[in-house]
TIVEXTOR-866679 format. One record per residue: x, y, z of N, C-alpha, C in turn; residue in one letter. Coordinates in steps of 0.1 Angstrom, whole numbers, plus 5000, padded with zeros to 4 digits. Example, Ala and Ser with C-alpha at 12.3 -4.5 7.8 and 13.67 -1.06 7.14 Angstrom:
2
513249435078512349555078513249675078a512849785071513749895071512950005079s
This chain:
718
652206022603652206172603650906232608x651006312617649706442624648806442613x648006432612646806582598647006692604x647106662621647606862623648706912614x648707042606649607112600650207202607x650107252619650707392623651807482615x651307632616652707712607652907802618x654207822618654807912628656008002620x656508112632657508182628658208212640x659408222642660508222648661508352646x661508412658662208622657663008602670x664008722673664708742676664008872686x663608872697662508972702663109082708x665409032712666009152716666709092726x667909092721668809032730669208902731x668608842715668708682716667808582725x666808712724665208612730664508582721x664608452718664008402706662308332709x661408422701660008372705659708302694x658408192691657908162682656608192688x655608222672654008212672653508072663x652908022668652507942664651007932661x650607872648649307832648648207722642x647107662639647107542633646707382638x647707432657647707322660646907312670x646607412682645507432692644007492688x643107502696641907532696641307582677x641307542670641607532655639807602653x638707542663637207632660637207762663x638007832665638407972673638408022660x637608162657638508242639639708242645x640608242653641808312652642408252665x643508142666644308112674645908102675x646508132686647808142683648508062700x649608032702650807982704651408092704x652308162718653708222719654508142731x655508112721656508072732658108132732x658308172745659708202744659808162758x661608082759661807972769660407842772x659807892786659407782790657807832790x657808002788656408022787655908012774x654807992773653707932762652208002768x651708112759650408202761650008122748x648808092752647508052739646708162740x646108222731645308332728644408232714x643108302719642308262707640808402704x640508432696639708542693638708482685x637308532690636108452680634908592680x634708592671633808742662632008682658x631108682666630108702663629808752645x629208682637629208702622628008862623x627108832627626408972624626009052642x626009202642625709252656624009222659x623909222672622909212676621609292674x620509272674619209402668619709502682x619909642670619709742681621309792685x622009682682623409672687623909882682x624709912695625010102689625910102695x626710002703628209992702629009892701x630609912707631209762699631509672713x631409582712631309492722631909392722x633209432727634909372725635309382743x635209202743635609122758636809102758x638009132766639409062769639709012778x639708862781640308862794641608752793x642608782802643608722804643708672816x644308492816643808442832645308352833x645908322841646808252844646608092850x646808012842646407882847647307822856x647007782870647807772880648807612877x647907552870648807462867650107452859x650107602851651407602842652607632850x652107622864653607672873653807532878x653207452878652907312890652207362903x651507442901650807492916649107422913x648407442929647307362931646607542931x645707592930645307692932644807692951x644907812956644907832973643507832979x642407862964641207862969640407752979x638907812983638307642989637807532976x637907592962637707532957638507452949x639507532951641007422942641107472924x640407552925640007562909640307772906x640907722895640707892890639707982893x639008102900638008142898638208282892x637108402895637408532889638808582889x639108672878640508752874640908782886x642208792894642908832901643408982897x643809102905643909222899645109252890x645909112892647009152879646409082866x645508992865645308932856644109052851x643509092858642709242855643709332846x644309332851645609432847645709442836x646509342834647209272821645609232806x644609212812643509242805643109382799x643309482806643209572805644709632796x645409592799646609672787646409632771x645909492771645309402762644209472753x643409482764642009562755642309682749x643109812756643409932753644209972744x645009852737645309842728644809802715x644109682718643109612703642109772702x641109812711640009822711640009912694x641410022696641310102682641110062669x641709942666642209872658640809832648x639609832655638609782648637609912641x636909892629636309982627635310072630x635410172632633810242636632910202636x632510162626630810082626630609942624x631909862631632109752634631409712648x630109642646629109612661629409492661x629309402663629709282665630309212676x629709142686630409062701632109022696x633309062700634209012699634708972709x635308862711635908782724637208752720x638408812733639508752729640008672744x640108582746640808512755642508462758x643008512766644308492765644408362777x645308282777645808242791647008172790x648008172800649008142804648607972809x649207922798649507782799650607682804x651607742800653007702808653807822814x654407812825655507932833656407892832x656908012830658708052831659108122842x659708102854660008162861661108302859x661208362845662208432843661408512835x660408442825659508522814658708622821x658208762821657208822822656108832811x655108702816654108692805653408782801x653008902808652109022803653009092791x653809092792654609152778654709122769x654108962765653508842757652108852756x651408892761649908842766649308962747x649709102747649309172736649509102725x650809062721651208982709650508912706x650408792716649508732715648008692712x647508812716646308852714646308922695x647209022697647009052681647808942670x648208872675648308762661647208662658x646508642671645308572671644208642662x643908722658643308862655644108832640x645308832632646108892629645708752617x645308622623645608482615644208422609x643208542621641608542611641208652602x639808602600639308752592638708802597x638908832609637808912617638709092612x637609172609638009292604638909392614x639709372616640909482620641609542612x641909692620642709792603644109732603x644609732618646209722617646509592628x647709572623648609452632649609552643x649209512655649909582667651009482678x651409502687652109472696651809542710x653109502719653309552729654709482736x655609612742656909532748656809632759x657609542771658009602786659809662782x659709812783661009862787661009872799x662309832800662809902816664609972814x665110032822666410082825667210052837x668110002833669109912846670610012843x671010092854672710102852672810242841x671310252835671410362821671510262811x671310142810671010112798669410052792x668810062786667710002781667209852778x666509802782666109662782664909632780x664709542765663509552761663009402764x661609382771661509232777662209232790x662709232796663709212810663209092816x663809002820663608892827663008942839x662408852850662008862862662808942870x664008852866665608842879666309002874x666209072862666309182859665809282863x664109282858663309352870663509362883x663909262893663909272907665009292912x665909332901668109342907667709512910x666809582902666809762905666909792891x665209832885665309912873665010022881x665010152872664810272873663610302864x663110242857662510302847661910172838x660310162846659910022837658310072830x658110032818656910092811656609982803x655209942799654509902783654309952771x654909942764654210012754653509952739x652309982737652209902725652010032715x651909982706651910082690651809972676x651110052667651109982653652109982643x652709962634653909982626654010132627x653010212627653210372629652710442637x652210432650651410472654651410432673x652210462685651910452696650610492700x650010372704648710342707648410372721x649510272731649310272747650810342751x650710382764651710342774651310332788x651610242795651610242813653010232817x653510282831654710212831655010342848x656010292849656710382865657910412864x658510502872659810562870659910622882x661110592888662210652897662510782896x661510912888661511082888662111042875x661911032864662511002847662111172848x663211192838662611292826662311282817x661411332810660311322798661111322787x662611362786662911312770663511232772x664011162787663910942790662910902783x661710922783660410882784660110862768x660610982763660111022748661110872740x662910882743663610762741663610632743x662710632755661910492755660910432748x660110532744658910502735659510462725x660510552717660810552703661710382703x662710332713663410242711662810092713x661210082721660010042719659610002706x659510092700658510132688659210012674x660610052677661609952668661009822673x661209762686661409652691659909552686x658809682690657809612676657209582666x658009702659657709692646658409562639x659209492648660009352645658909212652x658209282658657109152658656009202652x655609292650654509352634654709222624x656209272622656709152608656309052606x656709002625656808852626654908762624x654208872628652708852628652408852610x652608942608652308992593653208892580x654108822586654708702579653808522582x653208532594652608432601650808422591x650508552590649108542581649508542569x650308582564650808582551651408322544x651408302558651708162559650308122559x649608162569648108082566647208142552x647708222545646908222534645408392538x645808432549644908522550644908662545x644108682530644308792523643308872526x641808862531641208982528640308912541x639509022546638509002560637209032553x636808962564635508942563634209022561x633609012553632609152552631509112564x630609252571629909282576628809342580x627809312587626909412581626909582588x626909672583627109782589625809852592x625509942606624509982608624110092597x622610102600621710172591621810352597x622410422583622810542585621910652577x621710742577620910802575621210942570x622210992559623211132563621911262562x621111232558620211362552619211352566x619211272578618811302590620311402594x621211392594622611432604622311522597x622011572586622011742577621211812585x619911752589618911822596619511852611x619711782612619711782634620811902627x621811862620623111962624622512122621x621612162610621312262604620312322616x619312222623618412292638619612322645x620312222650620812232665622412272669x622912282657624312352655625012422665x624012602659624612732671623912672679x623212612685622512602698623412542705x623512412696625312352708626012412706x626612482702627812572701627812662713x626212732714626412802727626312772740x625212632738625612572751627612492755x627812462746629412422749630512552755x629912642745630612772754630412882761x629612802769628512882784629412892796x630712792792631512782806630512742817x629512652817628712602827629412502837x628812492843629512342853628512242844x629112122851629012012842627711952840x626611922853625411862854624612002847x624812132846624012232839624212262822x625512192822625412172809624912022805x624811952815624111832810622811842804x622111932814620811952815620312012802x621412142796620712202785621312122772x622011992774622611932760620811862761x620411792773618911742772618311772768x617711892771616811972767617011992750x618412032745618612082732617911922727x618711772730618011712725616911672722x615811712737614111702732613611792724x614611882720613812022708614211942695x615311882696615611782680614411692679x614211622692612911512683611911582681x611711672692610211762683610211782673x611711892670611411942656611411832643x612011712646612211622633610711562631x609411532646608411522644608111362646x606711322647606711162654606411072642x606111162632606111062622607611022609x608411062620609711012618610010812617x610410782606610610622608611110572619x610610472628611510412635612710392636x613410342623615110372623615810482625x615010602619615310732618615310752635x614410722638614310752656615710692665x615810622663617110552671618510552665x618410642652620010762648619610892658x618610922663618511082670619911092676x619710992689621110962700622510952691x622610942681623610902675624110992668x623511062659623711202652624011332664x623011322671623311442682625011422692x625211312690626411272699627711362688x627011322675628111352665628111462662x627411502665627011712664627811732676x627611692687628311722698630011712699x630211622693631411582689632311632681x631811732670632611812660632511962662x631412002675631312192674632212162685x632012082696633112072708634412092703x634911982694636712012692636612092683x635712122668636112262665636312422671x635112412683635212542695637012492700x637212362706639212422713639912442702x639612412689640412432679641412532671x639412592669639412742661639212852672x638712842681638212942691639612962706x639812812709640912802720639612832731x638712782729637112772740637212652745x637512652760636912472770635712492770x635212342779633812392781633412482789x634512452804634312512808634912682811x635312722804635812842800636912852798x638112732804639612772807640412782794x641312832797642512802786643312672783x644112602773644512502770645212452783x646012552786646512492796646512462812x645212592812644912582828644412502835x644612462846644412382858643712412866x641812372869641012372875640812422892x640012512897640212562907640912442920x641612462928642412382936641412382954x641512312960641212322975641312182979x642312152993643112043000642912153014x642811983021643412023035643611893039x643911863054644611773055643911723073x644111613076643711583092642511653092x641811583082640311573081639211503087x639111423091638511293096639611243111x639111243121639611233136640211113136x639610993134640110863140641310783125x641310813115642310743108643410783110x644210713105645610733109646210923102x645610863093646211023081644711033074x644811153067643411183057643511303050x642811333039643011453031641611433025x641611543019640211593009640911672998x640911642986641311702971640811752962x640111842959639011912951639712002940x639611922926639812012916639012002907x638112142907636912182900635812072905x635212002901634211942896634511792904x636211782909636611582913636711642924x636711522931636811522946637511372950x638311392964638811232967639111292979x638411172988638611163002639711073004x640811073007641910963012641910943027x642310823032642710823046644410703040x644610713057645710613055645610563063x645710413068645610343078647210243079x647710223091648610183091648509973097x649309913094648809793096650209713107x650109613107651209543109651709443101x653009403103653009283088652009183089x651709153099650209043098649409093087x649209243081648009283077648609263063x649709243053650809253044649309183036x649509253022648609203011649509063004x648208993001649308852996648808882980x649708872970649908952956650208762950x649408712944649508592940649108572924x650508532921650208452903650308332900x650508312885651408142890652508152889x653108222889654908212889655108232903x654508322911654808362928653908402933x654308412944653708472956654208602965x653908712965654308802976653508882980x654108942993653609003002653609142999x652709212999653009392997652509443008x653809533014653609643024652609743023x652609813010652109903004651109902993x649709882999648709902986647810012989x647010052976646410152977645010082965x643910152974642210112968641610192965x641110202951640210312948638910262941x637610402950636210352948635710442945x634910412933634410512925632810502927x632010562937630710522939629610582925x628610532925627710632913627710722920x627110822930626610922935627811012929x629111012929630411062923629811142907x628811092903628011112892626911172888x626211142903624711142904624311072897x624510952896623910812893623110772900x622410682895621810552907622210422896x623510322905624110202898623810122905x623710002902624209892910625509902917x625409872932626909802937627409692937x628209652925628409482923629909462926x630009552933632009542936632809622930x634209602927635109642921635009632907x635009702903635309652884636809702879x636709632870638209662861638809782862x637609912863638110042859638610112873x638010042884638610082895639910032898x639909882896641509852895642509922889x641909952874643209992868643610152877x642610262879643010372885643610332897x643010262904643810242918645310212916x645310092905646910082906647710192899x647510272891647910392886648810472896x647610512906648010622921649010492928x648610382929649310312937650710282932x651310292918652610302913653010422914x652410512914653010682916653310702931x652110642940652710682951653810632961x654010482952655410402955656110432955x656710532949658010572944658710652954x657910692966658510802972658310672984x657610552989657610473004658710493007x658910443018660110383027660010273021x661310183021661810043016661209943030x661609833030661109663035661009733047x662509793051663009813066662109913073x660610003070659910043077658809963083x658309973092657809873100656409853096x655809973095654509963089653909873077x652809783079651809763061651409943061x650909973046650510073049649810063042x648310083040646810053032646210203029x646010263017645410413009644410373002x643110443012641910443003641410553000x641310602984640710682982639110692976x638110762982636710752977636510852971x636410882954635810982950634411022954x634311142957632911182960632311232947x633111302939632611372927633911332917x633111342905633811302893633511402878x634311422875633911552861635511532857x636311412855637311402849638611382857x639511292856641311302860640711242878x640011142881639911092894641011022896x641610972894642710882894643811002897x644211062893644711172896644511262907x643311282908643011352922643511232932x643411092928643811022941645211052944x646111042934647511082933647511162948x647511282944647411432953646411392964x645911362965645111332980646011212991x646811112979646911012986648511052992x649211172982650711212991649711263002x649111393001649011493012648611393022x647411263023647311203033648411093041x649411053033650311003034651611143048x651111213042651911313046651611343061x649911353062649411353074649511273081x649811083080649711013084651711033093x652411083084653311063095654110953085x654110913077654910853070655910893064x657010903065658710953062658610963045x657511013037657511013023658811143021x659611153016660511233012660011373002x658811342992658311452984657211402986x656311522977654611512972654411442958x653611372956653511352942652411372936x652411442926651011512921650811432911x649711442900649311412890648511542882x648611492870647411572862647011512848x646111502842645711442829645311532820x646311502807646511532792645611522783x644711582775644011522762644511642751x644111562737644111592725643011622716x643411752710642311722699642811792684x642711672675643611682665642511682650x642711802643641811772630642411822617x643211812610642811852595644411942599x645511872604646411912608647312002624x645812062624645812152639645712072649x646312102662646012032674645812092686x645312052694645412152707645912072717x646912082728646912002743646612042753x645511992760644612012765645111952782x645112072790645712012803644512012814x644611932823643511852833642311882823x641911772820640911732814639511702822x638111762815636611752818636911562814x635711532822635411382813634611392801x633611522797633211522784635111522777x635911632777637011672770637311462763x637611372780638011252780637511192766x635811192771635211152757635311162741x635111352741635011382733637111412723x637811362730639111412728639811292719x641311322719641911192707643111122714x643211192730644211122739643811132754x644311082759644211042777645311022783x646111072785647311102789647811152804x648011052810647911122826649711052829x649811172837651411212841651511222856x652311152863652311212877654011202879x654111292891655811282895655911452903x656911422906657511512919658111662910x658711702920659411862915660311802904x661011682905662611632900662211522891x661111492891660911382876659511292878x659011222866657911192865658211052872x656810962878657010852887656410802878x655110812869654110712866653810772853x653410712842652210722829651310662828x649910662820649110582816649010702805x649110622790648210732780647510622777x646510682766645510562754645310732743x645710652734645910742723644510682708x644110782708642410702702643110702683x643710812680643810812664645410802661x645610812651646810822637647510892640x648810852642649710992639650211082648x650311042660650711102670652411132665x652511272667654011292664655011302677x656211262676657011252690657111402693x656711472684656911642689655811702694x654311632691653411652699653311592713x654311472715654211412727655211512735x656011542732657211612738656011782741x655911822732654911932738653711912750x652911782750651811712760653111722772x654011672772655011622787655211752789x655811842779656212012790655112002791x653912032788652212152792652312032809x652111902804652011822816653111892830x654111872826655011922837654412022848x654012162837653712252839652412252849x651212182846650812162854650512092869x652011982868652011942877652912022890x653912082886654412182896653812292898x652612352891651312422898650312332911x650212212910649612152918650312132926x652112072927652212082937652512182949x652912312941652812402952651912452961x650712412955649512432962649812302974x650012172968649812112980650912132994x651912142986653512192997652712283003x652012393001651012493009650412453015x649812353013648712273023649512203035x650712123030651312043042652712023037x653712103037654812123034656112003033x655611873049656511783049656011713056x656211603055655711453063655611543079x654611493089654611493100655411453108x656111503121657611463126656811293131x655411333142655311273152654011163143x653611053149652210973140651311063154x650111043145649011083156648510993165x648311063180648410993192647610873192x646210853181646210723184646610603173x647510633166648010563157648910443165x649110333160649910223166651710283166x651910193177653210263179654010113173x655210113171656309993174657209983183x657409913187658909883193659009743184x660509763178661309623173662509583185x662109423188663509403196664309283184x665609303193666509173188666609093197x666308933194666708853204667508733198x668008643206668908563201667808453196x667908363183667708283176666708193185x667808113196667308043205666308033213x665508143213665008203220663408283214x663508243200662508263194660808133196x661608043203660507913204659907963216x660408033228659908013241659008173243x659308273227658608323229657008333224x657308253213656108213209655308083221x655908003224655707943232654907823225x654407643229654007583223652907543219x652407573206651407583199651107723197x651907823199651807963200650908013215x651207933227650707993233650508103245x652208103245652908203251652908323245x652708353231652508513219651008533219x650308433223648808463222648508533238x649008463247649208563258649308673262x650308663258650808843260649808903251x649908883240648509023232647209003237x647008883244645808893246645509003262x646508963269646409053279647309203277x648209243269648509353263647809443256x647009393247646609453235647209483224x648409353226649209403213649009313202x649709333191649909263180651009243178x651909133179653309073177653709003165x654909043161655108983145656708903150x656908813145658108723147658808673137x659608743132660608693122662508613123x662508513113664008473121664508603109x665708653109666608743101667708743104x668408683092670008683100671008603108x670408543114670208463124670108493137x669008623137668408653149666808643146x666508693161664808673158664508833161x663408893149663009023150661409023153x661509093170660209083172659309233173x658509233162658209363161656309413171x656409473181655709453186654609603183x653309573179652309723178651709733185x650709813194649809873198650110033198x648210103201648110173200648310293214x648110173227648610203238649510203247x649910313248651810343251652010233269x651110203278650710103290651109953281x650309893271650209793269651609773261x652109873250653309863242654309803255x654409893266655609873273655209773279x654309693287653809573290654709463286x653909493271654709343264655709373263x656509443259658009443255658709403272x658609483281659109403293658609243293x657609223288657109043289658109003282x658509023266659208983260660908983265x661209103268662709113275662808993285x661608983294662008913303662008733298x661408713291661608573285663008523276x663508663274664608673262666108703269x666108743283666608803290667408703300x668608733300669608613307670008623324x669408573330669808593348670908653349x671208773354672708813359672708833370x673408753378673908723397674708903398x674008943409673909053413672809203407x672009083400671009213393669909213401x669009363402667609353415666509333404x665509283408664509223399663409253412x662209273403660809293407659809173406x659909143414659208973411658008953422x657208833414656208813423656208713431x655208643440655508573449654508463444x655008363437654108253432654008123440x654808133447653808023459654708013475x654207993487654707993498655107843502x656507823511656607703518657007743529x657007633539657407623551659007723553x660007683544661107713545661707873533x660607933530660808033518659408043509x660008133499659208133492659408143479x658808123469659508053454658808213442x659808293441659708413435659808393419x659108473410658908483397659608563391x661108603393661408773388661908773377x661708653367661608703348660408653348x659808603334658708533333659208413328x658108303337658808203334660408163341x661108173348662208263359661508273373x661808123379661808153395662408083405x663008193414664208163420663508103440x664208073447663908083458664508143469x663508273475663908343485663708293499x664208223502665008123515664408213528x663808143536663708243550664108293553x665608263554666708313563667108463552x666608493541667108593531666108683531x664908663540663608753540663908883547x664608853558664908953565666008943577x666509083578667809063587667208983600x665709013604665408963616665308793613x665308693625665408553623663708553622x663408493614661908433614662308293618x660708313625660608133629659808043618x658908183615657808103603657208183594x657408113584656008213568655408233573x654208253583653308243587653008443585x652108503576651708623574653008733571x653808643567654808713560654708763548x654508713539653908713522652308653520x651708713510650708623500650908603493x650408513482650508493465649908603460x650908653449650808713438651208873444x651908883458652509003465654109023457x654209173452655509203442656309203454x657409193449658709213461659809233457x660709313458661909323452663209213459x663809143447664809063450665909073444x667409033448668709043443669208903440x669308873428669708723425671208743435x671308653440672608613448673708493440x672808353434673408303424672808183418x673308113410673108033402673807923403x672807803410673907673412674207623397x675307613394676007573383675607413376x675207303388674607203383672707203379x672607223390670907273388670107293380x670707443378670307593372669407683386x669307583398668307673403668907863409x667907913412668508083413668208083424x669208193432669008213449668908363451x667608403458667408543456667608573471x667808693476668008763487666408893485x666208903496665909073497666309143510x666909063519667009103531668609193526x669409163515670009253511670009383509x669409413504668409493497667909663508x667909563525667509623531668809673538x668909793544669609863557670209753570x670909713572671709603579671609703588x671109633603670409663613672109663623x672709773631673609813635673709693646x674809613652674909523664674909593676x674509563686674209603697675409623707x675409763714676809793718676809733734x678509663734678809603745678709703756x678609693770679509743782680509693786x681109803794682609773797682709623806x683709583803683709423812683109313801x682409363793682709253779681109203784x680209253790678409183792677709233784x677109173779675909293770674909373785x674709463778673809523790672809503787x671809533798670609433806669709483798x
């Protein structure tokens, strides 16, 4: 018998998908590890809690990352190294839905390094492991004493046909949902949502949450039954930072009305930065330097929390933003469009304070993003990149690449603005980069709206606009406010994040993160109308800016021609070792894509230059192209003999034009009749049937020279 003991539990997760959590038996030095398996997938999650925070430590410092081990598919990883390296952007992803859920769950003055590690150890080709990856994570959490208030979850809805599907298999997902979201929440309390939608309406949206909400409060159980087996009754004490309330009496009693009236100066944002500074250096004067060193380093801390309670009491009791607006108004607007000369498409998006430059560039399927996990591999037509520089801030940062926070925004815009593409059958990759220049709140949103209108410019057959706008909250002592396009102070200082995008006819996309207790479905239902509302203010503005996709692409954007050719005929245009396709583009300027479909070959051919486009495609036709006896062809003269000369009139296609076919007159000899590489028009005459060789004429071609008239008595004359 094992000494391993492992204890597990076994649920019914909906629809007769039966998961277990297991624990006991893996990584056992971890506070907290767990086992999920349902079918063939198996996520190990383990979480480990630093015992006391660091000197100095003044916030919480909670790591999640989730990684896919390439071996749980039977795959070799594609790198030069052969080996897992950094997060891939869905494993980002899925980290990030992970974190935005735990992060609430721990206490305020809970400092302490926490690490939670997820990873995908065995694949299921049918399981969607991110819809596992939260669970996982919070039972790991759930089976230690590391101090958490609540036991949470997370499940993937989607909608197929009108009906609801909680979990959906792979082959589910990819048959045509309408309507696929995350949601995690506590036994009472929706925490997250991400998710996309085919134009949903918001009381779809509201009935998805709620039929969610059931699906996990049935794995709450199953967690809360699993600690209840390991014996885990009470968490762990900690040491809590050094507080000081009779300093926070003082700062609040100096610096109160002062914040009050800088918060409702309606200033722009770096002017009100300037005087929250200032108000700060009058707090340490006035508290004085023979203040204790501990006392010193609550200043930042207390003033945040002064800032913190005149801010939401001013939207509360007063109905005062910072910057002067009303609950519901939407920040001054300004777009234009075919901004920037040489990209394909481009826009500029300015509300209030954000800014986003978009272009669009179009690609060929050579350019197709390769989207790699361990369950698959695919190719995406359509991605979109978003860069958030410091200067956006007036910063000075390091540039160390992409971080988490730019992924998640980018793919936000990049699921909103999907919903309106063209499908497989447009010819285009199409690549959306948006650069914020300025930032004061809802960037990710500005990319939204920059990235239709540039979409729009670019000439892309998008059917609507799709706007965005972001939601916050601020909730106290029963009263609440919803708060539409949100400052990034509001972001900070607020109790939700809530960003909505979608067309005139329904929403495409969500992301909320909901920070406290008690959100009611009636306050969410009120956030989606104020949302609505704002977003069909934005988009009329942009319909004003550029009302409908462009008929024509701009003249120097790549053109296509797609041909069809027969099957057969796909080797000789590539030619061998590819060297007949490297040809042509090399002396074209094109770019050639070759697919079999069907059981034809689809050859899609791009450039920018309307000379080289038609180039190749006659190259192509003519290698694809079948001799027809009596057709005239333009051919060149690739080498002379004594008796004719040996004509090129396809490519690859050469026939012989016979002396006697040169001309009605009798030649005696080639001799300065033709050169090599002289064009000449010829008429296939025919095709010896054993051969294959071809017999061209041009002396056809020409005016047949009248016979010379007899005289009487039957002599020709003299």
């Amino acid at each position: 018998m094992s000494f391993l003991q492992p204890k597990s539990v076994t649920f019914d997760i909906g629809g007769g998908q039966m998961v277990t959590i297991e624990t006991g038996k893996l990584a056992r030095q971890a506070d907290g590890a767990v086992t999920i398996q349902q079918g063939n997938c198996i996520i190990l999650a383990t979480v480990v809690a630093n015992r006391e925070p660091k000197d100095g430590q003044s916030f919480f410092p909670l790591s999640v990352d989730y990684q896919e081990k390439f071996a749980s598919a039977g795959r070799v990883p594609g790198s030069f190294f052969k080996r897992e390296a950094r997060l891939n952007d869905y494993e980002i992803l899925t980290s990030r839905l992970i974190d935005r859920a735990l992060r609430p769950l721990f206490p305020e003055d809970y400092l302490c390094d926490v690490q939670v590690l997820v990873s995908l150890v065995s694949s299921d080709a049918e399981i969607m492991p991110d819809a596992l990856a939260c669970l996982a994570a919070s039972a790991a959490l759930a089976v230690s004493d590391i101090p958490i208030q609540e036991i949470i979850s997370e499940v993937r809805i989607a909608r197929k046909d009108g009906q609801f599907i909680i979990n959906p298999t792979r082959t589910q997902l990819e048959s045509g949902v309408d309507f696929e979201f995350i949601i995690a929440a506590t036994e009472k309390n929706i925490m997250m949502v991400e998710g996309e939608a085919k134009e949903c309406q918001e009381e779809d949206l509201v009935k998805a949450i709620e039929l969610a909400h059931d699906a996990i409060r049935v794995q709450i159980k199953a967690q809360a039954e699993l600690r209840d087996k390991v014996g885990i009754t009470a968490k762990r004490e900690y040491t809590k930072p050094y507080r000081n309330e009779e300093l926070f009496e003082k700062i609040t009693a100096f610096a109160k009305d002062k914040m009050y009236a800088i918060s409702a100066s309606a200033s722009a944002k770096h002017e009100r930065s300037d005087a929250y500074d200032l108000l700060k250096k009058e707090v340490k004067e006035f508290l004085g330097e023979e203040l204790p060193d501990a006392d010193k380093a609550l200043i930042g801390h207390y003033f945040g929390e002064l800032q913190y309670n005149v801010v939401r009491d001013m939207i509360l009791n007063d109905r005062k933003r910072l910057d002067g607006r009303g609950t519901a108004d939407i920040r001054p607007l300004a777009m234009e469009t075919n901004i920037l000369p040489t990209p394909h498409g481009s826009s500029l998006f300015t509300r209030g304070e954000t800014q986003s430059l978009t272009t669009v560039t179009f690609g060929t399927p050579l350019d197709e993003l390769l989207v790699e996990s361990a369950a698959k591999s695919v190719d995406s037509k359509f991605f979109l990149h978003y860069n958030f520089p410091p200067f956006s801030t007036g910063e000075v940062k390091m540039m160390r690449g992409v971080g988490r926070r730019e992924v998640g925004h980018g793919n936000l815009a990049q699921r909103s603005l999907k919903q309106m593409m063209p499908g497989r059958e447009y010819p285009y990759t199409i690549r959306v980069v948006s650069d914020i220049l300025e930032s004061n709140g809802s960037s990710s949103m500005a990319t939204v709206c920059a990235g239709s209108l540039a979409l729009m410019d670019a000439g892309v057959p998008v059917p609507k606009h799709v706007s965005g706008v972001a939601m916050g909250l601020i909730t106290k002592e029963g009263k609440y406010a919803v708060l539409t396009d949100i400052l990034g102070d509001e972001d900070h200082l607020g109790d939700m994040d809530f960003k909505v995008t979608g067309t005139r006819d329904g929403i495409c996309a969500v992301q909320m993160d909901i920070k406290v207790d008690g959100l009611s479905m009636e306050i969410m239902r009120e956030a989606l109308a104020q949302a609505r509302q704002g977003r069909m203010h934005i988009l009329d503005a942009m319909y004003a800016c550029i009302p409908a996709t462009r008929e024509e692409l701009k003249p120097h954007a790549p053109r296509m021609v797609k041909l069809i050719i027969d099957k057969e005929y796909i080797g000789a245009v590539i030619g061998p070792g590819g060297k007949v396709i490297q040809e042509i583009q090399k002396e074209t300027g094109t770019t050639i894509n070759i697919e079999e479909i069907d059981d034809k070959g689809e050859v899609s051919i791009f450039c920018a230059n309307k000379a080289g486009l038609d180039k190749a495609v006659d190259w192509v036709k003519g290698i694809t192209a079948v001799p027809e006896v009596g057709s005239v062809y333009e051919g060149t003269i690739k080498s002379i003999k004594e008796f004719g000369a040996f004509v090129e009139f396809l490519p690859k296609k050469e026939g012989l034009l016979h002396i006697s076919e040169i001309s009605w007159k009798r030649l005696e000899t080639m001799n300065g009749i033709f050169k090599e590489g002289e064009k000449v028009k010829v008429k296939l005459l025919d095709v010896d049937p054993k051969t294959g060789k071809f017999k061209l004429s041009r002396k056809v071609l020409m005016p047949k020279p009248e016979a010379p008239a007899k005289p009487e008595g039957g002599q020709p004359q003299a």
